[in-house]
Structure formats: C-alpha cells, structure tokens
Kinemage of the C-alpha trace (Angstrom):
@kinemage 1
@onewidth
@group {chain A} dominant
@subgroup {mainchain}
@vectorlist {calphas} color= white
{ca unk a 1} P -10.355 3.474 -8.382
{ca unk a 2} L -9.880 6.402 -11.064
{ca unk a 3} L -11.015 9.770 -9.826
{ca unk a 4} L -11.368 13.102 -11.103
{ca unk a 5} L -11.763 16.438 -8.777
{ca unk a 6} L -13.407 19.369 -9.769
{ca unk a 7} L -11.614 22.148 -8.218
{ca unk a 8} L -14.149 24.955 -7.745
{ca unk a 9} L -14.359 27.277 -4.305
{ca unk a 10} L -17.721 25.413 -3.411
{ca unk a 11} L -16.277 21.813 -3.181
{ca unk a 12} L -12.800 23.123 -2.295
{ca unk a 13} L -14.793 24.342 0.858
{ca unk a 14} L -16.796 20.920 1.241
{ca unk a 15} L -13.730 18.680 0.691
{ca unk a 16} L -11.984 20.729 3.865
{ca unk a 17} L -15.161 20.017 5.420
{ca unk a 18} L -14.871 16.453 4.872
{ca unk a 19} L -11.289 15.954 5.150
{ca unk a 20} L -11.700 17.109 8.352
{ca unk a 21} L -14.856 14.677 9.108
{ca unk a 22} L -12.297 12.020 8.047
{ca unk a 23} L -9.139 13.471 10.400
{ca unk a 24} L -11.500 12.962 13.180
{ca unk a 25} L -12.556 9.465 12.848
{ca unk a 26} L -11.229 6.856 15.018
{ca unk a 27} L -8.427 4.609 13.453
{ca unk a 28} L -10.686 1.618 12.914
{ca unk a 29} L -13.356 3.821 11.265
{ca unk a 30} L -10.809 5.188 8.836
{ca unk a 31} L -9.570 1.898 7.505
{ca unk a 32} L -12.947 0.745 7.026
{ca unk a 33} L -13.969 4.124 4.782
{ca unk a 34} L -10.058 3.644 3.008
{ca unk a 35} L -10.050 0.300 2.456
{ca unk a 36} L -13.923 0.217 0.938
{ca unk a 37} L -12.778 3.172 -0.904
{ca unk a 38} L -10.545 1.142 -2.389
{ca unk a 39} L -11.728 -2.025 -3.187
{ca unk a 40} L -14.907 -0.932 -4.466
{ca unk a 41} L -16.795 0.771 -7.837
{ca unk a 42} L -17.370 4.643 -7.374
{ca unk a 43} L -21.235 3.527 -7.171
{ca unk a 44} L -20.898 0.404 -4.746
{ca unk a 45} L -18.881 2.847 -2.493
{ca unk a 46} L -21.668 5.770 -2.818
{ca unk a 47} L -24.054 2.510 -1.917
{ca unk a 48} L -22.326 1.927 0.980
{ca unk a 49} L -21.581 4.924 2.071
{ca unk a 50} L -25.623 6.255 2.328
{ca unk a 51} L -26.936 2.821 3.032
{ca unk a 52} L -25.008 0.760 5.047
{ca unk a 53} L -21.891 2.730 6.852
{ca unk a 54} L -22.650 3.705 10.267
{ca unk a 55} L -22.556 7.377 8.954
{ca unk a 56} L -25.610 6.729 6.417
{ca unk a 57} L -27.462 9.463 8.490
{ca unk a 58} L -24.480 12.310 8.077
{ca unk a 59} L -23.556 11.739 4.868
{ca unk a 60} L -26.130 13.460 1.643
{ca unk a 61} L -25.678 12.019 -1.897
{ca unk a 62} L -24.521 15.263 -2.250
{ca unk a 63} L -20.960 14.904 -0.229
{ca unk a 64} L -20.011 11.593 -1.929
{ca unk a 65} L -18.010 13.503 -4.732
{ca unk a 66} L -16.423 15.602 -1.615
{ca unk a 67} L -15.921 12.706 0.508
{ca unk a 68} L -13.643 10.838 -2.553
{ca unk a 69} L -11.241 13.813 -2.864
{ca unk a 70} L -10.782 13.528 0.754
{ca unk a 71} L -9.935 10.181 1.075
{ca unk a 72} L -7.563 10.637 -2.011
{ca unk a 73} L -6.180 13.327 -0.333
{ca unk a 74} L -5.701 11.813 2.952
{ca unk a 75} L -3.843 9.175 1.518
{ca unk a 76} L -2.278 10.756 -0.807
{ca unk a 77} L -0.624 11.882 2.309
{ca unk a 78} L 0.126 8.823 4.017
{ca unk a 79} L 1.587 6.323 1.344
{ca unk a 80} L 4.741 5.415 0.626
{ca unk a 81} L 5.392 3.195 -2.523
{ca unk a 82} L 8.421 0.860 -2.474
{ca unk a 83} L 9.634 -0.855 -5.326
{ca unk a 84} L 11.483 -4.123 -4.944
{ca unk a 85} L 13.592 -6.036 -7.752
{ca unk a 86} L 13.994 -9.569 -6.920
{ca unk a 87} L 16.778 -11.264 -9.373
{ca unk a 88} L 16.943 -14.747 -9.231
{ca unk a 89} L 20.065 -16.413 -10.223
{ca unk a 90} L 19.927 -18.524 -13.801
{ca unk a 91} L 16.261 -18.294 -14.008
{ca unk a 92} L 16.149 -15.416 -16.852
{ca unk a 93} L 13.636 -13.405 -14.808
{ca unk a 94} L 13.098 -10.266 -12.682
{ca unk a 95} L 10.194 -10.205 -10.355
{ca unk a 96} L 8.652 -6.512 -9.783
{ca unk a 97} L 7.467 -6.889 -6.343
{ca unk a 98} L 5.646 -3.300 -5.487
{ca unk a 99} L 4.598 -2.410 -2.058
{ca unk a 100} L 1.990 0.225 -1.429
{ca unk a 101} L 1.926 0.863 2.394
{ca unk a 102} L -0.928 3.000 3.405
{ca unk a 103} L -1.158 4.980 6.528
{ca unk a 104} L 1.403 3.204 9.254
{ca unk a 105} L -1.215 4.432 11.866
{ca unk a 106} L -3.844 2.977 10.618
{ca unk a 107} L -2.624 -0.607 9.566
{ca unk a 108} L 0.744 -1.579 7.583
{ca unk a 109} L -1.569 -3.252 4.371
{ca unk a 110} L 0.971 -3.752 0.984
{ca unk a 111} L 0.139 -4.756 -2.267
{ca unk a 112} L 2.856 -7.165 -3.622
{ca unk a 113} L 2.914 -7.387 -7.032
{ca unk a 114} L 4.996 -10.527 -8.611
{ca unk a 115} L 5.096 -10.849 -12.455
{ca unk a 116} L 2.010 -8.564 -12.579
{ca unk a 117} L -0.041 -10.401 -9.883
{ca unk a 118} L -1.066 -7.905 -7.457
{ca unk a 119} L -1.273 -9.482 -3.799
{ca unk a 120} L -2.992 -7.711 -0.674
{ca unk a 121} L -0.621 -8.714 2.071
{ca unk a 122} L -0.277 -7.115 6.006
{ca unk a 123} L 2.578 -6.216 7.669
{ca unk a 124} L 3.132 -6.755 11.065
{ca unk a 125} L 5.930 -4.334 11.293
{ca unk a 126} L 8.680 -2.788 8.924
{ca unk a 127} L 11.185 -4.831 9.132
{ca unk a 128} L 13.877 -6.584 7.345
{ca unk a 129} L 12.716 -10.019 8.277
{ca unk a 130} L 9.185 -9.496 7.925
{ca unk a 131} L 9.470 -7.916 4.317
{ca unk a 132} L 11.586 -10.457 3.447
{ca unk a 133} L 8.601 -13.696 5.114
{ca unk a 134} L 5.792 -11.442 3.076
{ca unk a 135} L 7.242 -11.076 -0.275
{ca unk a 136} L 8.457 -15.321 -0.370
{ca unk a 137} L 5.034 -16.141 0.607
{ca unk a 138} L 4.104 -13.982 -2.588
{ca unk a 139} L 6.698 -16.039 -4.883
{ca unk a 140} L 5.312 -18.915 -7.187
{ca unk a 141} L 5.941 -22.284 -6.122
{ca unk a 142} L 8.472 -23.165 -9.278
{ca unk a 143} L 10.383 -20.216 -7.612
{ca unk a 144} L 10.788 -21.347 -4.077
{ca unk a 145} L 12.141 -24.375 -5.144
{ca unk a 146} L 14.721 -23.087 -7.669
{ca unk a 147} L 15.670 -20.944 -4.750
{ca unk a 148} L 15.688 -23.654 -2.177
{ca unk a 149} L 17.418 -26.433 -4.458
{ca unk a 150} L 20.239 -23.605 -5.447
{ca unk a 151} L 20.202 -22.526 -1.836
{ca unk a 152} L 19.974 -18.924 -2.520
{ca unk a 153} L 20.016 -16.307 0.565
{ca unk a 154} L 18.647 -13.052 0.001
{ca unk a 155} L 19.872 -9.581 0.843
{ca unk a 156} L 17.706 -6.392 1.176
{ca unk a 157} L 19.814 -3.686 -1.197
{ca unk a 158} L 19.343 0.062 -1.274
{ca unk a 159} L 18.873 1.537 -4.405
{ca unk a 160} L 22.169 3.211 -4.028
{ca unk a 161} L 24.207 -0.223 -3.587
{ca unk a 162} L 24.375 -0.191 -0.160
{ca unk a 163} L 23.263 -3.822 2.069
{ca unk a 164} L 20.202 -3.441 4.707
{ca unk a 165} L 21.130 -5.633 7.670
{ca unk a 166} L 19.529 -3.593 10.396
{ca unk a 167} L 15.416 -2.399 10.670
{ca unk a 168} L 16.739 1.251 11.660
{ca unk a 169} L 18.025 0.774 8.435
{ca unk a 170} L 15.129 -0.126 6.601
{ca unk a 171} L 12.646 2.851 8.352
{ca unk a 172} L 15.834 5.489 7.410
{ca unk a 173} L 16.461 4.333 4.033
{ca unk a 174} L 12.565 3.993 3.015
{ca unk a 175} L 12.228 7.420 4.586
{ca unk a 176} L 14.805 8.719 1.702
{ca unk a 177} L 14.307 6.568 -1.227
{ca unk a 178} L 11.822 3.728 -0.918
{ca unk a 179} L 13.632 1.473 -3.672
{ca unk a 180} L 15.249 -2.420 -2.794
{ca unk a 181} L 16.146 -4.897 -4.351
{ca unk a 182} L 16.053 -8.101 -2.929
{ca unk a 183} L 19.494 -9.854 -4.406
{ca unk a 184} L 19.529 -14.037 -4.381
{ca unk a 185} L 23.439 -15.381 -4.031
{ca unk a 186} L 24.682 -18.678 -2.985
C-alpha cells in the first residue's frame, strides 16, 4: 500500500497519539490492524477500520490518516528484508527469493518472491532448516525435479562467502547483513 505523510505539528502530535494506541495493543490485535493494513486498499482499510474492527467506536474518520503513519512507522521498525539468490546448476536461471519478516513478536510472516511471484509464507522459527522447507515449497515444480534428478543439496551462504551451518548463525548473520544465497551443488 503506497502512502504519503504530511508532516505538520498537528498530525505529528496525533500520529504519537496513535502510535502509542498501537504500542499498547495486545499481540493478536496488532497483527490483525498490520496485516489488514497491508493487504487492503487505503479505503477498504478506512472501511474496516470505522465499521467493522473492534475499535469502530475509538477510532474518528478523522485519525485514519494518523493511524496509517503509525502502522508504517511501527513497522518500519520491526522488518527486516532478506534477499536470497538461489542458482541452480545448468538451468540458465537465478531465482530472487525476497523475504520480508515483519515483527518477530508478533508472527514470523515472509513474502517469498520466485521469478517475480510474490508468496505469503509463515515461519515457524528462523532457522536454517525451516528457511530452507519454506523457500522449496515456493519453487516451481519443473525446478524441484531438475534439482531432485541432478541431486542438488543446498547451502545457506552469507553474502560475504562464508557457509551457514548453524541457526546462531543465521539470527547473527541476518542481524548484520540480511543477504543469502542459497547455492545448489552435487
């Protein structure tokens, strides 16, 4: 969802108010406001938001400009973007999987995004194996089997060369530089 923030005193004042309003809702609550936020139109979520959220009765028409900077600047806060290349041997082709993890609190969601397809996926927990199960499931069919038939085995690489064996490797290394590339050999 494109948005643009006015920046005046008056809704610099109302956006603390309601980044605080936000701050203070229970984890559930915020997922639900994020991830309608996020999936929806600027008017379906203003529809939502003062007709059928359970905070209809708080919330003015007035606030919904307020209430969108907030939420872009609460997660703003809280995402990480990790960029994976996946080179398959002798198929002529890089896959750009992309993972957008929002708020670890919250829920681990991802978007996956394979030869411009962009996936939803949810992550149990960061780690090497389950990046590794969530991306394959994202993988074309014609894929899997090239990789299966050549019996290729991955390996999760840093940006900087170095292998990721370990999941204290992955949270330190996405912590730094969020970039891997996921590396097919026989």
């Amino acid at each position: 969802m494109e948005w643009i923030s006015n920046t005046n005193e008056k809704n610099k004042e109302k956006q603390k108010k309601w980044m605080q309003w936000l701050k203070e809702k229970e984890i559930m609550d915020k997922s639900d406001i994020i991830g309608t936020f996020e999936t929806r139109s600027y008017e379906n979520f203003k529809l939502w938001l003062l007709n059928e959220s359970k905070w209809k009765n708080e919330i003015q028409e007035s606030d919904i400009e307020s209430i969108c900077d907030a939420i872009l600047i609460y997660t703003a806060s809280v995402l990480f973007c990790f960029v994976f290349f996946c080179s398959l041997m002798h198929l002529h082709k890089y896959i750009h999987i992309c993972l957008y993890i929002l708020n670890q609190n919250v829920e681990l969601k991802a978007y996956v995004i394979v030869n411009e397809k962009k996936t939803l996926i949810k992550l149990r927990q960061l780690t090497c194996d389950e990046l590794f199960r969530r991306n394959l499931a994202c993988l074309p069919e014609q894929d899997l089997q090239k990789i299966k038939m050549q019996n290729l085995k991955p390996k999760l690489v840093h940006i900087d060369g170095s292998i990721i064996e370990s999941d204290e490797i992955v949270k330190k290394k996405f912590q730094k530089e969020p970039t891997f590339q996921f590396i097919w050999e026989k």
